[in-house]
N, C-alpha and C positions, 0 to 999 in steps of 0.2 A: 540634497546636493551631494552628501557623500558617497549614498549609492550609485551612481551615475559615474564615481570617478573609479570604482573598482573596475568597471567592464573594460576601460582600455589599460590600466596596469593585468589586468591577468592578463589581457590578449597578447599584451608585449612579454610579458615572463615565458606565456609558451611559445611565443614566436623564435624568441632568443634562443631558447633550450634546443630546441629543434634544431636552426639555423649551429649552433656551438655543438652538437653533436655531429656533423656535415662534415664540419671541418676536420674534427678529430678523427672521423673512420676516414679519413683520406689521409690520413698518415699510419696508422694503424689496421691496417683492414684484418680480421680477427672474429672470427662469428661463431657462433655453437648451437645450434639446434636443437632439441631435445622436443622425441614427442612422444604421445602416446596415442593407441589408438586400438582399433579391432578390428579383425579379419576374420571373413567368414567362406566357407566351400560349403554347397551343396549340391554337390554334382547327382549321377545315378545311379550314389551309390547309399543305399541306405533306405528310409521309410519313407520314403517317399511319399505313400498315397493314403500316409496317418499325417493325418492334422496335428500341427504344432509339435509334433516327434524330434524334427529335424530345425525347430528353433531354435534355441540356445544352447546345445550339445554342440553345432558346427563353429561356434565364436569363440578364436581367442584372440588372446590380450598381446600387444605387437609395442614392442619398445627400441627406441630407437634413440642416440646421438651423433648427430653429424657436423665434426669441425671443417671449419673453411679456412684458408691460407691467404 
């Protein structure tokens, strides 16, 4: 019987959580992004017609934060 009574107390905790953060970015709108990621060129220029030459040599590392008002 106890277990049976956990399923609807968590579903109410994350409902509520969610539901109470709604309210608050509508008073505060305030946001920060932050990513990470990789970007790659391989245009025609380079080794083109050697296998796996131009894998991992054309990738870099691309970082980024972007605030919102």
């Amino acid at each position: 019987m106890k277990n049976k009574l956990w399923i609807p107390i968590i579903a109410l905790l994350l409902l509520t959580s969610v539901d109470g953060y709604g309210q608050r970015w509508k008073l505060r709108r305030y946001e920060l992004d932050m990513y990470v990621a990789a970007t790659s060129f391989h245009g025609d220029i380079g080794k083109a017609n050697e296998n796996l030459a131009n894998m991992f040599n054309g990738v870099r590392p691309s970082f980024g934060v972007m605030p919102r008002f």
